[in-house]
N, C-alpha and C positions, 0 to 999 in steps of 0.2 A: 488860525494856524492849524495847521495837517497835519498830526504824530503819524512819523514815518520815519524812512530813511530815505538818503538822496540815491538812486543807481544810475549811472551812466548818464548825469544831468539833471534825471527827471526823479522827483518828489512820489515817492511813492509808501501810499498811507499804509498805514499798523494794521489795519483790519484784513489788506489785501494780502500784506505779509505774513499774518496767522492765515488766512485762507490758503495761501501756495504751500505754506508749511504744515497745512495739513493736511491738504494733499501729496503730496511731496509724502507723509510719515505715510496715509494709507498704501500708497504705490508700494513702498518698502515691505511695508507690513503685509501686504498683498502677494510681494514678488516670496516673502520669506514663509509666509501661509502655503503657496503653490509649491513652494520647495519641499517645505514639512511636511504635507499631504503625499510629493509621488516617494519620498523618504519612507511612510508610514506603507503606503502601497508595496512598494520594492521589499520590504522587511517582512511585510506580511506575506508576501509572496515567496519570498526565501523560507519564510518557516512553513509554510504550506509544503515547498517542497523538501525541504529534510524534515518535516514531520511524519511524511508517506516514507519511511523510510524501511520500506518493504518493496520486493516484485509484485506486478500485479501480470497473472497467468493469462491470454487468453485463447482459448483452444479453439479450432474449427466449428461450428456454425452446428452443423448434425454432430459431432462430438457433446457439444455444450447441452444441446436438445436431452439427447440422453442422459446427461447428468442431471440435468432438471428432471425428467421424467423419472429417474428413478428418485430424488428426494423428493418429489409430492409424492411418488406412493408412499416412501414411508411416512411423509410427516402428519400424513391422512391419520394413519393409526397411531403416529406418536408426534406428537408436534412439535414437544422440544427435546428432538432427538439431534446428538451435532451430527459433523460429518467433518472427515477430512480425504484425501484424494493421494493417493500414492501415485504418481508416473513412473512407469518403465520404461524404458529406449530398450526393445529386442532388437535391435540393428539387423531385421532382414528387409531389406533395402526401405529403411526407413517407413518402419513398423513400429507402433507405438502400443502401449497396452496402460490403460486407468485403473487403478483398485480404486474403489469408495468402500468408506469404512464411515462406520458409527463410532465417533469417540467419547467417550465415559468419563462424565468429571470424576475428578475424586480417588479415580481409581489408580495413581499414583505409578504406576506404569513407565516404563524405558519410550513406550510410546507413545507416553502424554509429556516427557521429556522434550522427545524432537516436538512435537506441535505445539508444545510453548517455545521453543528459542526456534521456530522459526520465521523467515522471511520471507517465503513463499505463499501470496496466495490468489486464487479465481474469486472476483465475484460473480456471482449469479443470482438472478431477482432479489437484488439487495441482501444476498446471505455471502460472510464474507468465509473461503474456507479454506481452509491448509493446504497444502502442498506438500507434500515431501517426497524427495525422489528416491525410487529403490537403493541407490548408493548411500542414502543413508542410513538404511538400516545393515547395509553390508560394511559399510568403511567406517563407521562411525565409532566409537569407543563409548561404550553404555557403563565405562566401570572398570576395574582390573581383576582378574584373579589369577589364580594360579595352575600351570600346567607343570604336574613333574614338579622340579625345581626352577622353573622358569615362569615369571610375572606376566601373562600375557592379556591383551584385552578383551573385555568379553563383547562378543556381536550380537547382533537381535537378527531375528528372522520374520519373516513376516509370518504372522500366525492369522488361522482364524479362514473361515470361509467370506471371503469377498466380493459383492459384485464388480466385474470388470468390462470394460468396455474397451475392444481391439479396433484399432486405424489406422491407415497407411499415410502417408506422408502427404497425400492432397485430401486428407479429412474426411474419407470415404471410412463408414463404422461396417467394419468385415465382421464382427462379431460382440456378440453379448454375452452374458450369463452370469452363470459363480462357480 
């Protein structure tokens, strides 16, 4: 006698029936594996993107050059010196102009304010570096005080001698200096 069951006539043994059935759970467990994986994939990848949850700048080709060229010289003589990047729009006919600045931990600053709360920034040979646009030091509110009788906000200016880098609108560098 054959432990099994009968299906559609035929006598079919106990052994074959734990065999399909366990097949049968693999395929399941298989199909629910493949599920959970592009799940874990998909999730991962959503946090990857609102992780980056910054711009990432990329300027013209010879623009970029010069920015590198100028932090290897300084990093030559200081190595763990930062850097953050002002852009300006002169809007004559789409005229651009770069400040690069050396930023100063520590030093507690209106302008170490915008380079922590911002979201702008260029990488370049894996240094990742600030952004901030002239408008923010012009529109931005660094604080209140007082004018007269009247509460108004106080503005920052750009201080400080900076090297800058001038381009025009197809990435051609018209000038350098400080």
């Amino acid at each position: 006698m054959v432990l099994g069951r009968t299906f559609l006539g035929k006598q079919i043994p106990i052994i074959k029936l734990v065999e399909t059935h366990l097949i049968l759970q693999l395929k399941i467990k298989d199909s629910m594996c493949r599920k959970l994986l592009l799940m874990i994939a998909l999730l991962a990848l959503t946090n990857r993107l609102i992780a980056q949850d910054y711009l990432e700048y990329a300027f013209p080709e010879k623009v970029s050059d010069e920015i590198v060229n100028y932090i290897n010289k300084v990093t030559k003589s200081e190595p763990d010196a930062g850097f953050y990047i002002i852009l300006n729009s002169e809007n004559e006919e789409g005229a651009y102009k770069i400040y690069i600045g050396r930023s100063e931990k520590g030093n507690n600053s209106k302008k170490d304010f915008l380079l922590a709360n911002t979201n702008r920034f260029v990488i370049m040979d894996s240094l990742k570096v600030p952004v901030i646009l002239d408008e923010d030091f012009q529109f931005v509110a660094h604080g209140y005080g007082t004018r007269g009788d009247k509460i108004v906000p106080i503005r920052m200016n750009i201080v400080g001698e900076l090297y800058f880098i001038r381009f025009n609108r197809y990435g051609k560098v018209v000038e350098t200096g400080w």
